[in-house]
C-alpha positions as CSV (number, residue, x, y, z in Angstrom):
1,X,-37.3,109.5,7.1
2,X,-36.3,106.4,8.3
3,X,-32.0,105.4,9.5
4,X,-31.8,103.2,6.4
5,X,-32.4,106.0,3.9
6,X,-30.4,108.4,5.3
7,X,-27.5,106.2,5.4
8,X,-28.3,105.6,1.6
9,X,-28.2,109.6,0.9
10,X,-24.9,109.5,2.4
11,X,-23.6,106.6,0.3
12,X,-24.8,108.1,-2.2
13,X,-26.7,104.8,-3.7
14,X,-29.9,106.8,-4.7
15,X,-30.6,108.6,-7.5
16,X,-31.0,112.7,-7.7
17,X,-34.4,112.6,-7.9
18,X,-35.7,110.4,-5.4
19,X,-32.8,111.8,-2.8
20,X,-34.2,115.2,-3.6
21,X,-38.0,114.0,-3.0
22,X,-36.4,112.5,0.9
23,X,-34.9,115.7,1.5
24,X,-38.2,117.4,0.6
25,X,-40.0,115.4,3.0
26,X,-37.7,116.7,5.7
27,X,-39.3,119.6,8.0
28,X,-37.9,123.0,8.6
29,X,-37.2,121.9,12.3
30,X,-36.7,118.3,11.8
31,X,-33.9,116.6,14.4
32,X,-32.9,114.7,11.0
33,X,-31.5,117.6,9.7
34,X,-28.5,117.5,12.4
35,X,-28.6,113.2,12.3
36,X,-28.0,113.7,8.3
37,X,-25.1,116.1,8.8
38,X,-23.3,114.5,11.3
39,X,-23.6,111.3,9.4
40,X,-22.1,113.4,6.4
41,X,-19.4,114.6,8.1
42,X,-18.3,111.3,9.9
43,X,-18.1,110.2,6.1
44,X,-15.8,112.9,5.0
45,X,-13.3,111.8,8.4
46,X,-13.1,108.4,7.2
47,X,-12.3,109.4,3.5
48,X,-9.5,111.6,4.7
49,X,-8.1,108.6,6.8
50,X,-8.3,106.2,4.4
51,X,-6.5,108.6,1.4
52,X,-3.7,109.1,4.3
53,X,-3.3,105.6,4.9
54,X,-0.4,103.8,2.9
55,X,-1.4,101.4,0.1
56,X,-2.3,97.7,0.5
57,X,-0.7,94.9,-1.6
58,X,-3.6,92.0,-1.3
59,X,-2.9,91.2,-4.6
60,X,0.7,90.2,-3.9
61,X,-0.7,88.5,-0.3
62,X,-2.6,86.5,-2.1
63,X,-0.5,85.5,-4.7
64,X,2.0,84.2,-2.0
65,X,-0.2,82.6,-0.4
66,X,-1.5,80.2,-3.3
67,X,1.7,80.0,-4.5
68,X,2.8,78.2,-1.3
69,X,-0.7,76.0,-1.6
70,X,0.2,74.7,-4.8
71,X,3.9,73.7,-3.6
72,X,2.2,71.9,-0.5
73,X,-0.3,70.0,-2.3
74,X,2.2,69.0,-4.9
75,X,5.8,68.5,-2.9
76,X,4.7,65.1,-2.5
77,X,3.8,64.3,-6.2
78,X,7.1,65.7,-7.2
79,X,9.7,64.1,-5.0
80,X,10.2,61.4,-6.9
81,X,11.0,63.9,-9.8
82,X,12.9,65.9,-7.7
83,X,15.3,63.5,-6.7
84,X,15.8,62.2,-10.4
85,X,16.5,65.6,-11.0
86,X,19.3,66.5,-8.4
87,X,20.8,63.2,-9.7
88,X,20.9,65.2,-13.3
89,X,22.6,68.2,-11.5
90,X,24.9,65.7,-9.6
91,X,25.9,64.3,-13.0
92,X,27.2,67.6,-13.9
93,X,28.5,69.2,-11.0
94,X,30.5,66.0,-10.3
95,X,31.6,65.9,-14.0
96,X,32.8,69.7,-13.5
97,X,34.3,69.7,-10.6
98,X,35.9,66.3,-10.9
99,X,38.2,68.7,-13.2
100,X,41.3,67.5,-15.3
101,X,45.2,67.3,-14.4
102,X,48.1,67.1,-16.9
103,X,51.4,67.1,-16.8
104,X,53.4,69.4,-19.2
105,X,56.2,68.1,-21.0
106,X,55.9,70.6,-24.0
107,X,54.2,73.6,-22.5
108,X,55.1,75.9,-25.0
109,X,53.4,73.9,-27.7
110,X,49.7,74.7,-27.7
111,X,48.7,75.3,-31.1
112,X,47.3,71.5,-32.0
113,X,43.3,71.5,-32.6
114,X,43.0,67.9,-31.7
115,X,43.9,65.7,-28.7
116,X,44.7,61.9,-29.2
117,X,42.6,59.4,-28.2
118,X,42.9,58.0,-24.3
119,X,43.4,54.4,-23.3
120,X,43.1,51.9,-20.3
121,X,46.8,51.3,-21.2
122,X,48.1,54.8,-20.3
123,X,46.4,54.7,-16.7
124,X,49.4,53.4,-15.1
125,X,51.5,56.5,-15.6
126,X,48.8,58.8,-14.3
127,X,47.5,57.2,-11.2
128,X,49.1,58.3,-8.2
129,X,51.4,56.7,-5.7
130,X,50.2,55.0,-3.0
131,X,51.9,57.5,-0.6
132,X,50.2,60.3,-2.4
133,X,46.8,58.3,-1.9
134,X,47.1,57.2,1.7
135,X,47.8,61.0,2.4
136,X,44.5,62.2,0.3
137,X,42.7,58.8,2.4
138,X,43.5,61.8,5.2
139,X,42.5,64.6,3.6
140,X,38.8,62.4,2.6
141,X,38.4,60.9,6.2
142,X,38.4,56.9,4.8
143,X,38.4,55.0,1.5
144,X,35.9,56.5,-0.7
145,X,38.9,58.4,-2.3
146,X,41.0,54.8,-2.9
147,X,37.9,53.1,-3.9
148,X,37.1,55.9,-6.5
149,X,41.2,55.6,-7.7
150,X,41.2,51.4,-7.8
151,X,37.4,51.3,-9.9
152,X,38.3,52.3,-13.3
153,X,36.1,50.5,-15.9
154,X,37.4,50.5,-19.8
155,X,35.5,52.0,-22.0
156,X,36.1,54.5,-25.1
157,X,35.4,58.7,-24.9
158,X,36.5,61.5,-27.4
159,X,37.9,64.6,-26.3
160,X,38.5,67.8,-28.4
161,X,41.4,70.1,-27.3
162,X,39.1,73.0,-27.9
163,X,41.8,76.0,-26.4
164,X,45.1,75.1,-24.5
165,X,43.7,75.1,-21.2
166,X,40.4,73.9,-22.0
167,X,38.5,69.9,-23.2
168,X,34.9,69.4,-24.4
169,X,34.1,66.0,-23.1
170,X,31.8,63.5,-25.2
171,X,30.0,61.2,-23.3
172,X,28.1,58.2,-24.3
173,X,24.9,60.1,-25.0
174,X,26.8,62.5,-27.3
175,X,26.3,65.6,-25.0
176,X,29.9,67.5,-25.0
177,X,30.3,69.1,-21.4
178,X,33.6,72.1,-21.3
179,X,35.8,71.6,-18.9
180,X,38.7,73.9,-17.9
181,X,42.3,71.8,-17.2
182,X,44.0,72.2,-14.4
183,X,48.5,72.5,-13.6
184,X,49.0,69.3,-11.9
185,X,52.0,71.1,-10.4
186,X,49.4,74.2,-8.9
187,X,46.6,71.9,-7.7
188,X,47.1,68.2,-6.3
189,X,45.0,66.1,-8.2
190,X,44.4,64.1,-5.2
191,X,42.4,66.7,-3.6
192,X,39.9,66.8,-6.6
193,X,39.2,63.3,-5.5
194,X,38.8,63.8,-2.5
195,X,36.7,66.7,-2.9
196,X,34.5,64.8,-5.3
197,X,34.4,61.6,-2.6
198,X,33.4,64.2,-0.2
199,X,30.4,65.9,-1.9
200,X,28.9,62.4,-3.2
201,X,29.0,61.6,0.9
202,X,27.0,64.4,2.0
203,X,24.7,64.1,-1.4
204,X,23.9,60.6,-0.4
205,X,23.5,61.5,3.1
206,X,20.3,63.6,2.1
207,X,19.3,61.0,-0.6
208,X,19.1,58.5,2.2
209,X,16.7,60.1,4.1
210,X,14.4,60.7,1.9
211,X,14.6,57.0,0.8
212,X,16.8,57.6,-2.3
213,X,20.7,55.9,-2.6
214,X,23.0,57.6,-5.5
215,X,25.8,55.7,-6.8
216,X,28.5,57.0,-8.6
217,X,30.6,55.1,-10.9
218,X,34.2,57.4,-12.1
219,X,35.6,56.0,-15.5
220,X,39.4,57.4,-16.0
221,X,40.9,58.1,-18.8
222,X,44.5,59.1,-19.3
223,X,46.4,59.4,-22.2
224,X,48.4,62.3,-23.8
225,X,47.7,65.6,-26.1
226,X,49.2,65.9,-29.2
227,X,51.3,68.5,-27.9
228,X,52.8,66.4,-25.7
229,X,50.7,67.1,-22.5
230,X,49.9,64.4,-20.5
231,X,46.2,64.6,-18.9
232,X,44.4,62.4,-16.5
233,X,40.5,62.2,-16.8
234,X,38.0,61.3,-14.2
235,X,34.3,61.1,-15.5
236,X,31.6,60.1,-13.0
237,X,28.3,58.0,-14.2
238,X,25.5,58.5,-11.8
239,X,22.6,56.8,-10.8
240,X,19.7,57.0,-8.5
241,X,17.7,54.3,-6.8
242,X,15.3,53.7,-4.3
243,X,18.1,52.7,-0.5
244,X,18.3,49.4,0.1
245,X,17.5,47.9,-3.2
């Protein structure tokens, strides 16, 4: 019997018959006798090694790995898109954490359901002194903070007192965005500036480069609730365009 079929009968890839017609052919005193059994046992060894081994995850391996393939060959396709989209985020993390400030002259009123409409004509009495704003200049490390205060465009937005400490915002697109007021008296509203002039720095710093320049354009509103409360609004439009154009 030749090596190749008596590494077959212990694989076990022939059939009854024609494994028992090889074994026939075998002599009583044939050195294949011993060459079969060792080869049978060296095949039990390996089995029990490979049952005590711990199981393999190629599946998940391989998964990873054309996962990360796929986000190689299309990073570049979608960076454009990318960008556009942190811009999106940017619009609403801005908008939220721009926050709002009031201050309370009837606190203990805050059953209305509606607040009055804001105007241009009411900014006066909400925008801070210029003591206050040289101090939060400070706080912002230059002039963003001022330059965010001084540009206030007119135009109109609605506002629905939904709870007492609590707007919905509608924008110009008609999406309504919640956001929670905040106690003038607990939380200077100069350092929501400042924090806003601050994060728009470091987003723009990553924008540029990657070739991108985000500009962000705050509309303030001030105005008072029907209760009485007095409330100061900072809204941020932003935009996203190529640096340099």
């Amino acid at each position: 019997m030749n090596p190749l079929d008596l590494q077959r009968i212990v694989d076990g890839e022939l059939s009854h018959e024609l494994r028992a017609e090889l074994l026939r052919s075998l002599g009583p005193d044939s050195s294949q006798w011993q060459e079969l059994a060792l080869l049978l046992l060296e095949d039990q060894e390996l089995s029990k090694q490979i049952r005590s081994e711990p199981p393999l995850e190629p599946i998940s391996l391989v998964r990873a790995s054309l996962e990360s393939d796929v986000l190689r060959t299309t990073h570049s396709k979608k960076s454009s898109l990318g960008y556009r989209l942190l811009a999106v985020c940017a619009i609403f993390s801005v908008g939220l954490g721009s926050g709002f400030w009031f201050k309370t002259i009837a606190p203990e009123s805050a059953s209305t359901s509606q607040a009055s409409s804001l105007t241009k004509s009411e900014l006066p009495t909400a925008i801070p002194s210029d003591s206050n704003r040289d101090r939060t200049e400070d706080l912002a490390g230059g002039s963003a903070v001022a330059q965010l205060v001084d540009s206030i465009p007119s135009s109109g937005a609605s506002f629905d007192y939904v709870s007492p400490w609590r707007v919905r915002v509608e924008n110009a697109s008609d999406r309504a965005i919640e956001i929670p007021l905040v106690d003038a008296r607990e939380i200077d509203p100069q350092l929501i500036l400042a924090n806003n002039a601050l994060e728009i720095a470091k987003l723009n710093q990553q924008l540029k480069r990657r070739g991108y320049e985000l500009e962000a354009k705050p509309t303030m509103y001030s105005g008072a609730l029907e209760d009485g409360r007095r409330i100061m609004v900072p809204i941020h439009n932003v935009s996203l365009r190529p640096y340099g154009l």
